[in-house]
N, C-alpha and C positions, 0 to 999 in steps of 0.2 A: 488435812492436806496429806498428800499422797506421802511417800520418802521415793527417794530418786531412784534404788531398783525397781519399785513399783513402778515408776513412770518408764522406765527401761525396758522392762519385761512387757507391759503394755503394748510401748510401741513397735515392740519386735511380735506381738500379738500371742507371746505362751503365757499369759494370766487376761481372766478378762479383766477390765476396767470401767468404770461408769463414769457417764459423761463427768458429773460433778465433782468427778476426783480430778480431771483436766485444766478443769478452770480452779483459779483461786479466788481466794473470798477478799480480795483487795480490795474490790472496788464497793460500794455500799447500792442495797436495791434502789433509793432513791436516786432521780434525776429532775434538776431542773429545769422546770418547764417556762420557762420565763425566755419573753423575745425582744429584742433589742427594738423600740419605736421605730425605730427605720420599716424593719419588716412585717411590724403590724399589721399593717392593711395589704396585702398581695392582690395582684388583679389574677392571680389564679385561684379558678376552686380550691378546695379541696374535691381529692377523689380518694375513695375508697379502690384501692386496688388490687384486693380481694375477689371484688365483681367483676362477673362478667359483663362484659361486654361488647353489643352488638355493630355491626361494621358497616357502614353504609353499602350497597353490592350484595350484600350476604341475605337477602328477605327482605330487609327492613325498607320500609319507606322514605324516600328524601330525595335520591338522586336519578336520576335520569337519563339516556343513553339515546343520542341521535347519531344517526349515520351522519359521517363527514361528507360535507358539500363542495366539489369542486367546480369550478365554474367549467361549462362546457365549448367545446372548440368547435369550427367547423371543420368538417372533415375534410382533407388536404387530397386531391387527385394526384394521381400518379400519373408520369408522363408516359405517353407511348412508347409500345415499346421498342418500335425502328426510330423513336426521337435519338438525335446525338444531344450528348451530356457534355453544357459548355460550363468553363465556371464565369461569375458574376463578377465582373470586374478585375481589379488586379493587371498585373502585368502578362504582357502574352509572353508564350514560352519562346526563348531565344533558340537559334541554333547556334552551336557552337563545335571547333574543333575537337577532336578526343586526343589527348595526352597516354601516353602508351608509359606504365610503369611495371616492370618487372623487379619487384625487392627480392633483394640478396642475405637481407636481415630484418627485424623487427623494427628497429629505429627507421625503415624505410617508409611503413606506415604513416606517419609524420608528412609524409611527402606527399601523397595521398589524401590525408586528410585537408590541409590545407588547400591542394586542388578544389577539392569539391565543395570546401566549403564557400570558395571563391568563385562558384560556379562553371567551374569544368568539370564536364563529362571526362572519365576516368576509365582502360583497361587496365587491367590489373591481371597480367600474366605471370602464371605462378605455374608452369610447366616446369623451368628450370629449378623449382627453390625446392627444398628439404619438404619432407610430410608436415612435420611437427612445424616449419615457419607457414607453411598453405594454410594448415588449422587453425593456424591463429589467426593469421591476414584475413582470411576468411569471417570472422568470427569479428576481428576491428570492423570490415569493411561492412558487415551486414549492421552491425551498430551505431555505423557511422550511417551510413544510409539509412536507416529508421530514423535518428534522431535528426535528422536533416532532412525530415520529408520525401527523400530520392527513393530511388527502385538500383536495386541489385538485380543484374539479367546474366545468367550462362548464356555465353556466345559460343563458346568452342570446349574443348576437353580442357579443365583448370587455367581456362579464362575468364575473367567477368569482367559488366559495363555495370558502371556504376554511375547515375545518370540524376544532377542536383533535383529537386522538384520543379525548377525554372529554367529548364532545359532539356531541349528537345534535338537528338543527333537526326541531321537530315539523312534522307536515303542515299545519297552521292557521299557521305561520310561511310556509311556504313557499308556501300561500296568497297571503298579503297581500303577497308580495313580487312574486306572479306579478299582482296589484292594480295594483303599482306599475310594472309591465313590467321587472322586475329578473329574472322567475323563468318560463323557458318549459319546462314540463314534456315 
């Protein structure tokens, strides 16, 4: 057995050392090989894992490769192309008056959102308000209109319509709005 500069020097690697000076002789070469009856009989092989071994895919015989089957459709026509696109049931789209909001601040949004989610048609003029509050409103209101199915329209220079999915501004609204300088066709 080594002494303990040895084993020092070693591991700092300025003397060589062999393995057998590492290990000590505590423990005795024999081991028994004896198995507890429970585990006698295993439903695994033994394998030798040593050998190589071959992979199914890899040359070897056994498996087999079909193309996947999907069942096939018929082919769906497309409608003309002067057809008008209706949708299939559902409610028809209402007309409704537009609500004219001009916010002064952020918490105004609120005001807005609830409009439309209540199905009113919304201006949202932001001529008079700050850069930095237009960028945001801008930015709710286009958020707020995707996730509510509606369309965001530029009407005028830092005006928009804001318009639910189930709502439709008649042309005599959008009129009196274009009255108002709200609405440039």
């Amino acid at each position: 057995m080594a002494s303990f500069m040895d084993k020092a020097l070693g591991y700092l690697g300025l003397k060589d050392v062999e393995d057998d000076d590492l290990y000590g002789d505590e423990y005795g070469d024999e081991v028994d090989e004896r198995v507890p009856a429970r585990f006698a009989h295993t439903a695994y092989p033994e394998v030798d894992y040593d050998e190589p071994v071959e992979r199914p895919g890899q040359g070897s015989p056994g498996g087999t490769v079909r193309p996947l089957v999907s069942p096939t459709r018929e082919p769906v026509s497309a409608p003309h192309a002067g057809a008008p696109i209706r949708p299939l049931g559902g409610p028809r789209p209402s007309t409704a008056k537009v609500h004219v909001v001009a916010p002064a601040r952020f918490p105004d949004a609120q005001e807005i959102g609830d409009l439309v989610k209540q199905s009113h048609p919304v201006i949202v003029n932001l001529q008079l308000s700050e850069r930095d509050l237009a960028r945001r409103m801008i930015d709710f209101c286009s958020g707020l209109t995707y996730a509510l199915g509606g369309s965001m329209e530029k009407v005028a220079d830092q005006v928009f319509l804001l318009t639910p999915s189930n709502v439709e501004v008649s042309p005599e609204e959008r009129m009196r709005l274009q009255e108002r300088g709200l609405f440039h066709s």
